[in-house]
DOLO-110982 format. One record per residue (C-alpha): residue in three letters; x, y, z; residue number from 1. Coordinates in pm, whole numbers. Layout:
BEGIN
  code       X       Y       Z  pos
   ALA       X       Y       Z  NUM
...
This chain:
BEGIN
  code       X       Y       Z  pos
   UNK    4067    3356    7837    1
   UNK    3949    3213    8174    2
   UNK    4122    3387    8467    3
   UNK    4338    3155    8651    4
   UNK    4228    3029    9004    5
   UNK    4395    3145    9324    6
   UNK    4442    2785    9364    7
   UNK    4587    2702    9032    8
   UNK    4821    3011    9112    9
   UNK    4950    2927    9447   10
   UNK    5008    2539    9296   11
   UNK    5226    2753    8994   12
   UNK    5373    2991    9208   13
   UNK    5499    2708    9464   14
   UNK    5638    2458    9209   15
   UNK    5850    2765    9053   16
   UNK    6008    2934    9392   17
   UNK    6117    2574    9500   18
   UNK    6291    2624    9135   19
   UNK    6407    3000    9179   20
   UNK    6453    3031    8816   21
   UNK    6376    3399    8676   22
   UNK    6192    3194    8327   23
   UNK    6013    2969    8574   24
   UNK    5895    3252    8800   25
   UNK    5762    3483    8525   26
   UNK    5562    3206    8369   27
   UNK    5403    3143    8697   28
   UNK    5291    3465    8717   29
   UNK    5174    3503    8373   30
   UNK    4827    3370    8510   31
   UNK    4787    3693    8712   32
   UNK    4741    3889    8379   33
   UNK    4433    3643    8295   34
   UNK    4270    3852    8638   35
   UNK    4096    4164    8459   36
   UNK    4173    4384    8736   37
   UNK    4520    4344    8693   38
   UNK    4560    4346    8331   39
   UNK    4421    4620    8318   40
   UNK    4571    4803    8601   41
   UNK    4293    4899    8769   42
   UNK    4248    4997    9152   43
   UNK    4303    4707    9365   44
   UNK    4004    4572    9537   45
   UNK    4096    4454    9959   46
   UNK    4021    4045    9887   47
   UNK    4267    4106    9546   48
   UNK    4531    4305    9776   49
   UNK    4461    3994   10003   50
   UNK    4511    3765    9758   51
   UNK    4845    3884    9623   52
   UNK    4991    3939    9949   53
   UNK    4945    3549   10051   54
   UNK    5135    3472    9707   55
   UNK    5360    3702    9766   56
   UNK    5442    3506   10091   57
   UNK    5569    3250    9865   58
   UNK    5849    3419    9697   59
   UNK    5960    3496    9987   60
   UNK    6132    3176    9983   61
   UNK    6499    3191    9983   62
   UNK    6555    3024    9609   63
   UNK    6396    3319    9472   64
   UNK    6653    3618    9440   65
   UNK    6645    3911    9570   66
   UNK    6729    4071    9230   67
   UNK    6414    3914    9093   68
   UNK    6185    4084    9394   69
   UNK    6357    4382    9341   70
   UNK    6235    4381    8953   71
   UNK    5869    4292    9067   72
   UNK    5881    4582    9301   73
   UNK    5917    4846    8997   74
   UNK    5707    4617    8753   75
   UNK    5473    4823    8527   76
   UNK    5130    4674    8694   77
   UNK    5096    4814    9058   78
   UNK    4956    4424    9165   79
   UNK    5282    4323    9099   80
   UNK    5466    4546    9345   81
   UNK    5143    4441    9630   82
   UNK    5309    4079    9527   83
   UNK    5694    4223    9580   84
   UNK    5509    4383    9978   85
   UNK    5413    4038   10057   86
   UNK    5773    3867    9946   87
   UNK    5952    4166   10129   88
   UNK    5752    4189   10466   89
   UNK    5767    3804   10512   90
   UNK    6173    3810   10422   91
   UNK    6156    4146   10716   92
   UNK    6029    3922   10951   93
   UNK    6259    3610   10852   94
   UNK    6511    3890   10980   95
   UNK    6658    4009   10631   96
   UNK    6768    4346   10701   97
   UNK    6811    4426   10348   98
   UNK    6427    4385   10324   99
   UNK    6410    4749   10425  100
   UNK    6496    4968   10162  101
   UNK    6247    4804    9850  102
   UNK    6013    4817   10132  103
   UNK    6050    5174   10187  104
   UNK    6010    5261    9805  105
   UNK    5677    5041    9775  106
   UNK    5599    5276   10079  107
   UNK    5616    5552    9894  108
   UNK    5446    5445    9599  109
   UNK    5186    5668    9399  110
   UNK    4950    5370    9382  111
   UNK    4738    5389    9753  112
   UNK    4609    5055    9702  113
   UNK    5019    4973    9696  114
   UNK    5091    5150    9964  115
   UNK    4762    4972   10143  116
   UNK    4965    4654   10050  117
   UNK    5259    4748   10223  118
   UNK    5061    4872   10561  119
   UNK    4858    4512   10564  120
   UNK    5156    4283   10451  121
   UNK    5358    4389   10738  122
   UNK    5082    4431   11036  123
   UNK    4987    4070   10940  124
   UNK    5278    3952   10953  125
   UNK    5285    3702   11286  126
   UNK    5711    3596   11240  127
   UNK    5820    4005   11247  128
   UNK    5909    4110   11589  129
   UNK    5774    4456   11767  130
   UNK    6131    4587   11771  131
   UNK    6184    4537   11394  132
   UNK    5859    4653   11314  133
   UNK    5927    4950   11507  134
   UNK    6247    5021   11357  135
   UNK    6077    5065   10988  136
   UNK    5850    5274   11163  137
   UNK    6061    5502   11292  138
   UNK    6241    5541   10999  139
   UNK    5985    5601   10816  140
   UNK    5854    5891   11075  141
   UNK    6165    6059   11039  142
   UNK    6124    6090   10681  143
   UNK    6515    6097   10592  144
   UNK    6715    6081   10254  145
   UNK    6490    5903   10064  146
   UNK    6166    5838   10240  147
   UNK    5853    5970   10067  148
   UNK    5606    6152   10272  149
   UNK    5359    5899   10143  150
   UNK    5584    5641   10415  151
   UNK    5522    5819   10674  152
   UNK    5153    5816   10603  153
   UNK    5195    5433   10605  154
   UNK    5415    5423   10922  155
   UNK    5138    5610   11097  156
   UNK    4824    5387   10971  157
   UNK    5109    5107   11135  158
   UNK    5147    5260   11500  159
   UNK    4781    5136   11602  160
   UNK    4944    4733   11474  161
   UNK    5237    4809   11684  162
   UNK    5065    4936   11947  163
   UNK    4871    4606   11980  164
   UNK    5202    4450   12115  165
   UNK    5405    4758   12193  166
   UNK    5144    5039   12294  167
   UNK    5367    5274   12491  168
   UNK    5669    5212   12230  169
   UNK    5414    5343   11924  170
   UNK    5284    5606   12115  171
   UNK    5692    5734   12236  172
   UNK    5748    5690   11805  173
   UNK    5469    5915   11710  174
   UNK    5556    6163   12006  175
   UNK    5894    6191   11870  176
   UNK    5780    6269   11485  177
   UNK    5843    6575   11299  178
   UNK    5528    6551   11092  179
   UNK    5366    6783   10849  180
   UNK    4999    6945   10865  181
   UNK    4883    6732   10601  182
   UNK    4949    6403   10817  183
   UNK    4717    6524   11098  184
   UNK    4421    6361   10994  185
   UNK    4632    6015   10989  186
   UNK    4805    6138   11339  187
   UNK    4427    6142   11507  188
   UNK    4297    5831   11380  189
   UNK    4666    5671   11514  190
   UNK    4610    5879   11858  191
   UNK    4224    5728   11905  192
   UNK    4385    5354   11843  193
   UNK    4670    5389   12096  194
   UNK    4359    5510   12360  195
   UNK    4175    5283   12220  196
   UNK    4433    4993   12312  197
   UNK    4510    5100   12626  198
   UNK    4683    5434   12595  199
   UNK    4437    5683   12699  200
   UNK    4641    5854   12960  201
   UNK    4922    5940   12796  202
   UNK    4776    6005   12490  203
   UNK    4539    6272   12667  204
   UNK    4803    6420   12858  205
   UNK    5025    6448   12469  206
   UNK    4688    6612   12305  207
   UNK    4707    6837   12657  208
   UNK    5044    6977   12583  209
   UNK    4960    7045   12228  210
   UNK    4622    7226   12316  211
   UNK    4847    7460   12516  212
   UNK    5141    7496   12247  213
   UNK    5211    7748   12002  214
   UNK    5171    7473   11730  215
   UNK    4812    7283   11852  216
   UNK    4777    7045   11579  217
   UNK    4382    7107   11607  218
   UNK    4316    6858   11334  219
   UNK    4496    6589   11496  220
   UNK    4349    6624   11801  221
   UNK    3959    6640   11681  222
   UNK    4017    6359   11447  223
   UNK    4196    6164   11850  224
   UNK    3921    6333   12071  225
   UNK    3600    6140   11765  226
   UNK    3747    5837   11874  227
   UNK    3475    5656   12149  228
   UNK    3761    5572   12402  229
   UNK    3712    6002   12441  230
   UNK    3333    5939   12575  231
   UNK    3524    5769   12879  232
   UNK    3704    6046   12954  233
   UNK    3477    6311   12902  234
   UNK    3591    6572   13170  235
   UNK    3931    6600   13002  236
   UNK    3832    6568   12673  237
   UNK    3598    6844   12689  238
   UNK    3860    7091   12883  239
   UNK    4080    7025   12568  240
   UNK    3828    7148   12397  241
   UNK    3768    7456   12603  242
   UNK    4126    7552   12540  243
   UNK    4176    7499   12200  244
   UNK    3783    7723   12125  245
   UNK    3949    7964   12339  246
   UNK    4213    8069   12049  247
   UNK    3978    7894   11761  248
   UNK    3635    8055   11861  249
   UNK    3516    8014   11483  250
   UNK    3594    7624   11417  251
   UNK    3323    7385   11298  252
   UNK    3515    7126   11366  253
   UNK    3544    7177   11769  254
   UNK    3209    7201   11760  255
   UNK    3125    6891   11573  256
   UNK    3389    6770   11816  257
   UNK    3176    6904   12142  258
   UNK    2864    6772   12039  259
   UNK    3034    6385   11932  260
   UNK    3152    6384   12299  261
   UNK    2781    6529   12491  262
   UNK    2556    6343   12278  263
């Protein structure tokens, strides 16, 4: 069988959510099971995540129930839940509160490439306001009755999004997190955007107070201070360094650090 067209698709896809019926919906979508990828269940490729997330736009229209997302959120085939991220981050930002919670399980999901779906369905979503966005966010960060730490992995890949509109709000959300060691790596690469966009002072003066802190976060802070916004602030950058070699004499990865920010 010939995989159906994205065109062919949205034309389906359209026709049924103007309908909202369940029968009308599902045979719609039966054309995404002619895409190998997604018969099959295989890792989701960025145009395919791309792809599902501008149909999943579509059921975000108000015929189709939210019963019938909610089942496409814990469908079998992990391209059907990227659909489900679409539907639910465009409803989010339509200002359905309720939007929230299936959000926060897709969050979570074992499938990255899901959980990639989530991240780029709501930072490209133009009609979802800072504050709302922020909101998930910190929810997520907090990690509370039923948040996966896999959420707050997402949340933190969102800060640098958020901080495009809201810099010092996403920067006073991560300060505030309780995170875990195994987030650190994400933390950094969240830290270098929110220099990157304009935040470099108060994120160097937040990797300052950890340098000097019983709990340094040394990952997070070499994965911020690898960032290029660092080169323009060499002097401090490097006396971070200093401090943290001072208790971690031994560490490849200050060095690697040094020599990024002197070459």
């Amino acid at each position: 069988m010939t995989p159906t067209d994205l065109h062919t698709l949205r034309i389906d896809l359209k026709g049924a959510a103007r309908l909202g019926l369940p029968e009308a919906l599902d045979w719609a979508l039966e054309g995404l099971q002619t895409w190998p990828e997604v018969a099959a269940n295989q890792p989701l490729a960025p145009k395919t995540i791309d792809q599902l997330l501008s149909l999943g736009k579509i059921l975000a229209s108000p015929r189709v129930s939210a019963a019938y997302l909610h089942g496409l959120s814990k469908h079998g085939l992990a391209a059907y839940r990227a659909l489900a991220a679409g539907a639910w981050a465009t409803r989010l930002g339509e200002g359905d509160a309720a939007a929230q919670a299936p959000l926060t399980r897709l969050a979570g999901d074992p499938r990255p490439d899901v959980r990639t779906a989530v991240e780029k369905a709501l930072a490209e979503a133009d009609a979802l306001p800072p504050d709302r966005l922020a909101s998930l966010i910190q929810r997520w960060l907090q990690s509370g009755p039923g948040v996966s730490p896999r959420a707050q992995e997402v949340a933190l890949r969102l800060l640098p999004a958020l901080g495009q509109k809201r810099p010092a709000l996403a920067l006073a959300l991560l300060r505030e997190a309780a995170l875990p060691t195994a987030l650190e790596p994400a933390v950094g690469e969240a830290l270098s955007a929110l220099a990157a966009a304009g935040q470099s002072e108060a994120v160097l003066a937040l990797l300052e107070a950890w340098a000097h802190s019983a709990e340094p976060h040394l990952t997070a802070i070499v994965r911020a201070l690898r960032g290029s916004w660092a080169r323009r602030h060499r002097p401090r950058a490097l006396a971070i360094l200093d401090a943290l070699e001072a208790r971690h004499p031994a560490s490849r990865a200050l060095r690697r650090a040094r020599q990024f920010l002197t070459s």
